[in-house]
N, C-alpha and C positions, 0 to 999 in steps of 0.2 A: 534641882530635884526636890529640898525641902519645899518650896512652895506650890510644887504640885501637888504630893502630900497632905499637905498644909489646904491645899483648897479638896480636896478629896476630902479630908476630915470634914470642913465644914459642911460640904454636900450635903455628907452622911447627915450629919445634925441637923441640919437644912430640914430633911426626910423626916428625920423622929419627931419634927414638930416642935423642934427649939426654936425660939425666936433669938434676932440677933442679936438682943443682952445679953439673953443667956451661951450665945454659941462664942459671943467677946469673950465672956467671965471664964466659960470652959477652956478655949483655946490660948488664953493667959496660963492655965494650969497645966504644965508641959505634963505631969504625971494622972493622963485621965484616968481613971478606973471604969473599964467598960462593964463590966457590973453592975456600978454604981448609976452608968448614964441609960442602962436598960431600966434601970428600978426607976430612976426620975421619969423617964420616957412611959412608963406603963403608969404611975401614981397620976402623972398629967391625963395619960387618958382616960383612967378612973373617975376623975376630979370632971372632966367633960362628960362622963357618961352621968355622974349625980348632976 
């Protein structure tokens, strides 16, 4: 059951437009902070709209 999870999470991240360094480096960090990975997630597409 953890690894489906576990690939469910990465989907999600998949989706927000993490690339797979960054969704390695994330899913290494068992304590995400979904806050924090919406703030990354909208900064990135800020950074694509300049």
């Amino acid at each position: 059951m953890q690894s489906i999870t576990e690939l469910y999470r990465i989907i999600a991240l998949k989706d927000m437009g993490f690339n797979l360094e960054e969704i390695t480096d994330l899913i290494r960090t068992k304590n995400i902070d979904v806050r924090e990975l919406v703030e990354i997630h909208v900064n990135n597409i800020k950074e694509e709209i300049l």
